[in-house]
Every structure is written in C-alpha cells, then in structure tokens.
N, C-alpha and C positions, 0 to 999 in steps of 0.2 A: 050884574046880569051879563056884562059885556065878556068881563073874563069865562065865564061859565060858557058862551058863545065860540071863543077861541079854543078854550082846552078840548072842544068836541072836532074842530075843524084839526087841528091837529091829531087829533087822533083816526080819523078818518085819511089821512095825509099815509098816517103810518099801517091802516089797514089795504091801505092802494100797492101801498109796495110791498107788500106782502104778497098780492093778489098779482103783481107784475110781473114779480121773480116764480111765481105760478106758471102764471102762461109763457113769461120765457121758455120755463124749461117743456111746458106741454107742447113746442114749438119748436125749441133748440133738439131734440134728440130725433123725431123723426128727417129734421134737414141734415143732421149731420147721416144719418143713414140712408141718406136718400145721396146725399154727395158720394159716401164711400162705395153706394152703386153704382152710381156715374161712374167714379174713379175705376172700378174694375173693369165696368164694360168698357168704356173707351183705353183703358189698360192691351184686353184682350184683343180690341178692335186692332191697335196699333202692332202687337205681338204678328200677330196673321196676315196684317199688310204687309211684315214685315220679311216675313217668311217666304211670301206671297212672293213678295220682289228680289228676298238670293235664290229663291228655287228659278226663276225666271233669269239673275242674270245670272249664274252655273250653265243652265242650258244651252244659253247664247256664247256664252265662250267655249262648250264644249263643243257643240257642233262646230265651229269653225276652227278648230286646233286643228292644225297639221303634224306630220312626222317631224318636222323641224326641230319646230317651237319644242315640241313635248322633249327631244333629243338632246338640245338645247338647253335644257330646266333639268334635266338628268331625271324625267317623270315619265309619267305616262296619263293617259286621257282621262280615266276615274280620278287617279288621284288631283290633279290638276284641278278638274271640276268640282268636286269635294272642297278644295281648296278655295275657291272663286265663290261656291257657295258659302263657306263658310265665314268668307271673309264680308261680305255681303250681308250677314246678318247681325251686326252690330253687335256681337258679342253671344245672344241668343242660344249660338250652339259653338261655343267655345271648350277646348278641349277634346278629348277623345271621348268622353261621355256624348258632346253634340254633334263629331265628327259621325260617331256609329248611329245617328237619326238620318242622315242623309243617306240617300239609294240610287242606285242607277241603275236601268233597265235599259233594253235595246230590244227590237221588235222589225218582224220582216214585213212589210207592208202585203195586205193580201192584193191578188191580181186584182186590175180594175174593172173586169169583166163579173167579178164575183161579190157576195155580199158577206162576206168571212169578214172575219175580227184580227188580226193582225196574229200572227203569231211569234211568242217570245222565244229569242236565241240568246240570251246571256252565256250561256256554255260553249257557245259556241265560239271558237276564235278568229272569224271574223266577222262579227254579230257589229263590230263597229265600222262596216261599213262604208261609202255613200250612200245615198236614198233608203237608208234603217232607221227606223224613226229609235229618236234616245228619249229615254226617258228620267229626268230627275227628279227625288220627290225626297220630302221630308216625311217619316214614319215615325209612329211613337214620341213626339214629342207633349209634355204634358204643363199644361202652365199653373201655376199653382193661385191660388189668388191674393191680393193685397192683403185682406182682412179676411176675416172667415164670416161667410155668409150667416146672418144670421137668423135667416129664418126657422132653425133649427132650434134656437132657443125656446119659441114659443110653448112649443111640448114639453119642456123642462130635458129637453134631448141635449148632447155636445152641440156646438158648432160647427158648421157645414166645412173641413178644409179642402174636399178632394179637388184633387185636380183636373182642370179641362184640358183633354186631349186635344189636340191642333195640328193637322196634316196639310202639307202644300204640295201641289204637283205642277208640272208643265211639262210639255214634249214637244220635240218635231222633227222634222226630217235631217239628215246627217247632210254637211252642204258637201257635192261633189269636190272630189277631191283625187289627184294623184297622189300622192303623199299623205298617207294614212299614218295615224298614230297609234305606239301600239297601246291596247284596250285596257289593262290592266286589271284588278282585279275586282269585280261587282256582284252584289249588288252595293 
C-alpha cells in the first residue's frame, strides 16, 4: 500500500512541473514585451534629450562667435555651429546624412511697440546680426525603433517598424558684438 502511496506522489511532483513551466512562460513573454517597451521609450526618451541638449549647446556657441574665431577656424558661423551641434550629439547625427538634419534660421525681432511675430531674414546678408534672434533646430530626423512594435502582430498584420520622427529647436538673441562673423550659408 505504501509503494502505491509514493508512485502517486511522484507523479503529481511531475504534473507540478509541467504546470510550472506553463505559467513561466504565460508570465515570461508578456514581461519580456513589457521590458522591450520600456527599452524603446526610455531609448527614445534619451534620443530627444539628447538632441534637445546639441541644438542648445550649437546655439550658445553660435551666438557668441565673433569674426575672429570664425577667421581663425578658416569657417564661418553656420558652419561652425553645425559643427558644435553635431559634435554635441554623440554621434546621433554623424555624417553628412545628420549634418543635413540640422538648420539655421535668423529672425529680425518685431518692434516692442507692436504684437508681430518676428520676421525671417536668412537671405539676407546681414541676417547674422546683433540683437537677430538665431535660430538652431534639428528637422527630419527619424529614429527608428529597437524592436518592432508589436502590436501589429495581433491582426495577423507585419510588425510596426516606422520610424519616430524627433525635432529639437532653441533660439535667441545674437550677443552684441563689433566683430561679426560672416553668416555663411543657411538654412
């Protein structure tokens, strides 16, 4: 009777692990798709700070470039700036593919008297100013994702891969200056 006792206990031993490796996996694939959405969003989060912060320091070096400096670099103030942004962004917009994401804009501030919108002088050749507000910005850039999203799958559809578009901007005013550098060429 005792052996009849054990041989049941062990068998219930091996319908446990059966039942284990069940719920592992009814457990294991929704966290690993929950992790690889973490992993994207804080991917993309990191992307756009990142952006965020060479579009900001580009702007700050370019307002303050003098005709010196730029004379000096044998450059001029687009390019320069381009340059400071690019280098700013850890690699992100490397090459001339990410060189042509970055823009520069220049803008005549409206009178203080009035409630106008600033108007844009890029064409203009001396759009670079003192007190013209510059504008840097990052256009067209598109990030693509880790994994392909897959809520696509559900419908028996492809997998989600398009890419997220991600623009950064900053501006501000041109710091006065006798020694202007020249503008080069923008956007």
């Amino acid at each position: 009777m005792t052996a009849t006792l054990v041989g049941n206990g062990s068998r219930r031993k091996q319908r446990r692990r059966g039942a284990e490796m069940l719920e592992f996996t009814f457990v294991f694939m929704p966290l690993m798709c929950m992790v690889f959405v973490f992993l994207d969003i804080a991917w993309a989060i990191f992307v756009k700070s990142t952006l965020n912060y060479a579009v900001h320091q580009g702007l700050r070096y370019g307002i303050t470039i003098t005709g010196t400096q730029a004379t000096a670099a044998s450059s001029d103030l687009s390019a320069m700036t381009k340059a400071r942004v690019q280098a700013s962004a850890i690699g992100l917009l490397a090459g001339t593919t990410g060189l042509s994401h970055i823009k520069i804009h220049f803008y005549t501030p409206a009178a203080p008297s009035t409630n106008a919108p600033p108007t844009q002088v890029d064409a203009a050749p001396d759009a670079n100013r003192p007190l013209n507000i510059m504008q840097v910005s990052i256009e067209g850039f598109s990030l693509s994702p880790l994994l392909p999203r897959i809520f696509g799958w559900y419908d028996k559809s492809s997998p989600d891969t398009s890419a997220t578009p991600i623009a950064a901007t900053s501006y501000d005013m041109i710091e006065p200056s006798r020694d202007i550098p020249p503008k080069g060429t923008v956007p």
